[in-house]
KEGU-222402 format. One record per residue: x, y, z of N, C-alpha, C, CB in turn; residue number from 0. Coordinates in steps of 0.1 Angstrom, whole numbers. Glycine has a CB too. Example, Ala and Ser with C-alpha at 12.3 -4.5 7.8 and 13.67 -1.06 7.14 Angstrom:
> 132  -57  78  123  -45  78  132  -33  78  113  -45  90  0
> 128  -22  71  137  -11  71  129  0  79  141  -6  57  1
***
This chain:
> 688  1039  1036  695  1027  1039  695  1024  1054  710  1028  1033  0
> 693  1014  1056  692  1007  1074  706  1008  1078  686  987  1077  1
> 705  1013  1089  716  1012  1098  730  996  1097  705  1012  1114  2
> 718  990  1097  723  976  1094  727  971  1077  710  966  1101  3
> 721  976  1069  728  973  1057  741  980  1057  720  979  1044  4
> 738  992  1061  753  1002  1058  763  998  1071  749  1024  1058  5
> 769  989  1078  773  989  1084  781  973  1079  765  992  1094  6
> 769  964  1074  779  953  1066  786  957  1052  770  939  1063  7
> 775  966  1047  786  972  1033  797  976  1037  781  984  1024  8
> 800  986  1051  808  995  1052  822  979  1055  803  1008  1066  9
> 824  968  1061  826  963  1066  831  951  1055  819  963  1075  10
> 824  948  1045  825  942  1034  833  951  1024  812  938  1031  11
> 834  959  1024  842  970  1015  856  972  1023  833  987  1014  12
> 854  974  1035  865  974  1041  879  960  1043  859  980  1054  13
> 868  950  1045  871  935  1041  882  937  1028  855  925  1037  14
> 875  939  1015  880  938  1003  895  945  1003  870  944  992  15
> 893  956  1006  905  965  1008  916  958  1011  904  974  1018  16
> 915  953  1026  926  949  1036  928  938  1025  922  945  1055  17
> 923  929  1018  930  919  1015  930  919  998  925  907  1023  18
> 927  933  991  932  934  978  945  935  982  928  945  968  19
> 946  945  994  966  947  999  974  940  1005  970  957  1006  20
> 972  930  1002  979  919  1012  979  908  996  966  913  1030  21
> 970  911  989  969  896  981  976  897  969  953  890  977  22
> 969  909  963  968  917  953  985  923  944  958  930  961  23
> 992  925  937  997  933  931  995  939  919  1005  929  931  24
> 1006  951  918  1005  961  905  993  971  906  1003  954  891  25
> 990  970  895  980  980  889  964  972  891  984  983  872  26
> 965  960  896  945  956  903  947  954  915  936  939  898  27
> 960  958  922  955  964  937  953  973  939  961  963  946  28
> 959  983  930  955  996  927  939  998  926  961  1000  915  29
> 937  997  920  922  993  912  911  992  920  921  978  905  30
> 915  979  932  905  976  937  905  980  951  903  965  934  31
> 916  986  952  915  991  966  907  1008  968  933  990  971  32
> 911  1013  955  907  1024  955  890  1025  950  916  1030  948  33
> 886  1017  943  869  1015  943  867  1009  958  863  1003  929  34
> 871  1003  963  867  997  980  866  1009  988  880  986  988  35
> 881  1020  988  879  1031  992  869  1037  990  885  1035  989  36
> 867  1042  979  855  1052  977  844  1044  980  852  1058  962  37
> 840  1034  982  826  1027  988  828  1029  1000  821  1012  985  38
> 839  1025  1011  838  1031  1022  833  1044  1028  845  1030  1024  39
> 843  1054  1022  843  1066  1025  825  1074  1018  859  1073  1017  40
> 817  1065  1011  804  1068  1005  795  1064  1017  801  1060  991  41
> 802  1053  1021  793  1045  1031  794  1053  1046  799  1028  1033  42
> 803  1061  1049  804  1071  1060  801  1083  1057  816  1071  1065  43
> 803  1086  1046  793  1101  1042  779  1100  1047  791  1104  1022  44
> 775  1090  1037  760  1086  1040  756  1087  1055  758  1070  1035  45
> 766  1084  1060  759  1081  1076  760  1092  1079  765  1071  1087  46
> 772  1100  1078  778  1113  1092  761  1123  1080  807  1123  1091  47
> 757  1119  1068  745  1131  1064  732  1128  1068  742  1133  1048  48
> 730  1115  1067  714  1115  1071  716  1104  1083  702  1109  1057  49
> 725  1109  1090  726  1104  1110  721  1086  1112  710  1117  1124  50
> 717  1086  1121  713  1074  1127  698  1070  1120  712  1076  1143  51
> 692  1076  1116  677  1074  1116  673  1063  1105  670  1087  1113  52
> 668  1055  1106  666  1043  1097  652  1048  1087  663  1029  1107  53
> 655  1047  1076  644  1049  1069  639  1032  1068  647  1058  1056  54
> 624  1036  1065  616  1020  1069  601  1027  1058  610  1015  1093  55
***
């Protein structure tokens, strides 16, 4: 994944989050905050394992 894909996913996931919790109640803010989570925290795994280097 490019540096640059994973940086708008990370950012677009993070987007969703902040405003399932703000918009959102019950059990589909639940929902969707925690699948947003885990794409985030996938999207920073990914990076802190295979570093900077852009595959091409």
């Amino acid at each position: 994944m490019d540096n640059t894909v994973r940086w708008i996913l990370f950012g677009v996931l993070l987007t969703v989050n902040v405003v399932a919790n703000n918009v959102l109640t019950g059990w589909l803010e639940i929902v969707v905050s925690a699948v947003a989570g885990l794409g985030v925290i996938a999207v920073v795994i990914d990076y802190l394992l295979r570093g900077r280097r852009s595959v091409r």
